[in-house]
C-alpha positions as CSV (number, residue, x, y, z in Angstrom):
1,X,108.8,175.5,72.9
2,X,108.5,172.3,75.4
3,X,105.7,170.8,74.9
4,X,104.6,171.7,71.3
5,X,105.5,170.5,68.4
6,X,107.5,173.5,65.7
7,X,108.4,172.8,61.6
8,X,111.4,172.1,60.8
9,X,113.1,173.6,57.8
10,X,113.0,171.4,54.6
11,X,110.1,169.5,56.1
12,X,109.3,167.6,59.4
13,X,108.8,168.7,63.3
14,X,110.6,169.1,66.3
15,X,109.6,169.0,70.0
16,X,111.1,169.3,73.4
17,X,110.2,166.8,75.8
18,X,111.6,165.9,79.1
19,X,112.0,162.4,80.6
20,X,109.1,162.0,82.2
21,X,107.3,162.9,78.8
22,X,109.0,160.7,77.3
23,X,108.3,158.1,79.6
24,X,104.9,158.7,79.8
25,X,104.5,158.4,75.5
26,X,106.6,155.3,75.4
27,X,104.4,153.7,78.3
28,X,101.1,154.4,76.6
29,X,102.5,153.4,72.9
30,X,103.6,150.2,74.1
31,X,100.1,149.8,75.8
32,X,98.3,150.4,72.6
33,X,100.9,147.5,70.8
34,X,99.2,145.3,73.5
35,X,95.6,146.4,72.9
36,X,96.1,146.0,69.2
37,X,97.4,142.5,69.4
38,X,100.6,140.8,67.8
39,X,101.6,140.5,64.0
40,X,101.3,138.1,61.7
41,X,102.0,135.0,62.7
42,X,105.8,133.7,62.2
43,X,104.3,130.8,60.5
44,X,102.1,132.8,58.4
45,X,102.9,132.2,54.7
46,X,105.6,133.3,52.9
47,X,103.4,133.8,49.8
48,X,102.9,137.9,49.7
49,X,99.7,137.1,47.3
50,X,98.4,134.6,49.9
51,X,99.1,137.7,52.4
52,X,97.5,140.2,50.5
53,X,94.0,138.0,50.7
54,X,94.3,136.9,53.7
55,X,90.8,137.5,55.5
56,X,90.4,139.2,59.0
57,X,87.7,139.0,61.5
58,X,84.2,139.8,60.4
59,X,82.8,140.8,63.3
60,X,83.6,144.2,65.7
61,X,86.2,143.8,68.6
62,X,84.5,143.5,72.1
63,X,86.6,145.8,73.9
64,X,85.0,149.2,73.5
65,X,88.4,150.8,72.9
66,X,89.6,148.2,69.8
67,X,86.0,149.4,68.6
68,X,86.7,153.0,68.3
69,X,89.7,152.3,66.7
70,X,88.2,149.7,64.4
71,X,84.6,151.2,64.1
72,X,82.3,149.6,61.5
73,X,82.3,151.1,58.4
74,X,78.7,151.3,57.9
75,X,75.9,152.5,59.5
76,X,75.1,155.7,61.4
77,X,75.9,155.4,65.4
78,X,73.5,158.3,66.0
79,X,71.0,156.9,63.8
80,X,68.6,154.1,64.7
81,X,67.7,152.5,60.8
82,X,64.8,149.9,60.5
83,X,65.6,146.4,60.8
84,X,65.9,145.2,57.8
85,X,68.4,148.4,57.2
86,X,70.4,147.6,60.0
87,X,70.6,144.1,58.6
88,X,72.4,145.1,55.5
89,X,74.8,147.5,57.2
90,X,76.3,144.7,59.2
91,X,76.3,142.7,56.5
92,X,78.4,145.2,54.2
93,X,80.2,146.2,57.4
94,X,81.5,142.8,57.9
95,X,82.5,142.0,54.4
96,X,84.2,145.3,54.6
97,X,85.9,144.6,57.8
98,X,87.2,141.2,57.2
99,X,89.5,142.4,53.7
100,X,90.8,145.9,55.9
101,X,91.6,145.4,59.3
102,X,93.9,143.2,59.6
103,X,95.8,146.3,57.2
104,X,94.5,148.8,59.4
105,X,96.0,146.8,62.9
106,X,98.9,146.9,60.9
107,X,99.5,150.5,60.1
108,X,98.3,151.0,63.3
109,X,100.9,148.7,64.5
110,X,103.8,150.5,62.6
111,X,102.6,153.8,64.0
112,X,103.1,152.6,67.3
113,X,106.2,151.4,67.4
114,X,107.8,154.2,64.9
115,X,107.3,156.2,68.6
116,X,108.8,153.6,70.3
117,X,111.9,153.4,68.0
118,X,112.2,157.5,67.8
119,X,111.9,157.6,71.8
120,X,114.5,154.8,72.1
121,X,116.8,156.4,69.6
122,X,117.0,160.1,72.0
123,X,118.6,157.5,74.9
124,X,120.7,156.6,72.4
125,X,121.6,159.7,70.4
126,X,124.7,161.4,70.9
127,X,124.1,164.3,68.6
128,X,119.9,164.8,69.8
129,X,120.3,168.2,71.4
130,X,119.7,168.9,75.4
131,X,116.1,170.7,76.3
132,X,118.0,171.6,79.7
133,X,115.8,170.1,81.9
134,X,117.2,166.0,81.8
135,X,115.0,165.1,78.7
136,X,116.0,165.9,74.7
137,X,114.7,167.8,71.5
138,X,113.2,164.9,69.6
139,X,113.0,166.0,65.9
140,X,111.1,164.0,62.9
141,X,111.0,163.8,59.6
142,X,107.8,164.7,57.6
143,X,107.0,160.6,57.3
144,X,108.0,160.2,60.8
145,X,105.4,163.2,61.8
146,X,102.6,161.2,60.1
147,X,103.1,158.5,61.6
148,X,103.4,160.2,65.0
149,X,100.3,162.3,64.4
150,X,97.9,158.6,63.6
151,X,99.9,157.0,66.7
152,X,98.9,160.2,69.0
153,X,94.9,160.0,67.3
154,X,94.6,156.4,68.3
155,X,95.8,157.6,71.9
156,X,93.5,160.1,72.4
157,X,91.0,157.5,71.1
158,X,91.5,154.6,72.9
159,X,92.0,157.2,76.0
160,X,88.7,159.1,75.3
161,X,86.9,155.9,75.0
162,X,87.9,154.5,78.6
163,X,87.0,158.2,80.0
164,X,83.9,157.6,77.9
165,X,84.0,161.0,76.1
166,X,81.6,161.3,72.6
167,X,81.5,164.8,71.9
168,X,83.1,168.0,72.3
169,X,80.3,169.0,75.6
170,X,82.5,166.0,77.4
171,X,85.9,167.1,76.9
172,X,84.8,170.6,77.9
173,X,83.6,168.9,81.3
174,X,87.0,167.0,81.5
175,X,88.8,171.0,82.6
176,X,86.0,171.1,85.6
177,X,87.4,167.3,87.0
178,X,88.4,168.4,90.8
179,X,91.9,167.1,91.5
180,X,90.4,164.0,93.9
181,X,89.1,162.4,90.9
182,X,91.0,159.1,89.9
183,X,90.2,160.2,86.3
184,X,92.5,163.2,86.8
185,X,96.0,161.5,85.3
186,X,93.9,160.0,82.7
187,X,92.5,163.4,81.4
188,X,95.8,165.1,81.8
189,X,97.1,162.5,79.0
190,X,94.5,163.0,76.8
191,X,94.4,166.9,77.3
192,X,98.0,167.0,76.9
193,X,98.2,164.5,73.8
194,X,95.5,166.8,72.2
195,X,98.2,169.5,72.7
196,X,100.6,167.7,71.0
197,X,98.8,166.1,68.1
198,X,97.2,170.0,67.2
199,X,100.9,171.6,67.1
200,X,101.9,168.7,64.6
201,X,99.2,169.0,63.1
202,X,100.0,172.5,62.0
203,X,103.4,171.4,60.9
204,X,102.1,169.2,58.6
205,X,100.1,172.2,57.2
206,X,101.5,173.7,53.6
């Protein structure tokens, strides 16, 4: 069915999308590269144990979306701990932050352009079947589902966060947006992404 994700047999997903779906994915997966920011370095060394310890930043992004995908990893947002509390959590945050993200921008990274590649690869595709309305039937394999399903979460997150949604009460006021608002295409994405990433979801399901 266009539009939702469906299991394949012997593992992985399939989904009908048309071009201007297609278009629309590949536009926002190339913006989140940008956000994310490049690769290593190509003089970076070529020593993989020099790699493997190489320190990240320490402190949180400044862009409000690069922090919801790169939240600290300790402390309660909700909560409001006593100073010298809050002290330590930055502290442990910041040690914990600067030996994982420059991992977690890479798997990130790698999710991101695995959509790109499968995208590119329908234009390309001689055997992808027709969805008979000018796009393709783009099918995955389980690993390629997985990394589909964390490129379409940090979508919907760094979406969410520019629409400045926290909780469920704001996506339910998101289907009461009149059609003048300049949100609107915004909150069709993200409504339409959480489509997508809930019907893979369930594929990934035993």
């Amino acid at each position: 069915m266009p539009g939702q994700f469906e299991a394949l047999p012997g593992g992985g997903a399939a989904v009908a999308l048309d071009d201007v779906e297609i278009s629309i994915i590949r536009s926002l997966a190339v913006q989140l590269l940008e956000l994310i920011g490049p690769g290593p370095a190509e003089d970076a060394s070529d020593d993989p144990l020099a790699e493997l310890f190489a320190e990240g930043p320490s402190e949180p992004p400044s862009d409000p979306v690069l922090r919801r995908l790169f939240p600290d990893a300790y402390g309660d947002p909700e909560g409001s701990p006593r100073p010298a509390e809050a002290e330590e959590e930055r502290a442990h945050s910041a040690e914990f932050r600067r030996y994982t993200e420059n991992d977690l921008r890479a798997g990130k990274r790698e999710n991101a352009l695995a959509v790109i590649r499968a995208l590119d690869a329908l234009a390309s595709d001689s055997d992808s079947a027709s969805s008979g309305d000018g796009g393709a039937v783009l099918k995955l394999s389980e690993a390629e589902s997985r990394q589909w399903l964390g490129a379409l979460n940090d979508l919907r997150l760094a979406i969410g966060s520019r629409l400045e949604i926290t909780d469920e009460d704001d996506t339910d006021l998101l289907y009461r947006l009149p059609d003048e608002d300049p949100r609107k295409p915004m909150v069709m994405a993200y409504l339409w992404l959480g489509g997508l990433q809930e019907t893979l979801v369930t594929t990934l399901l035993p």
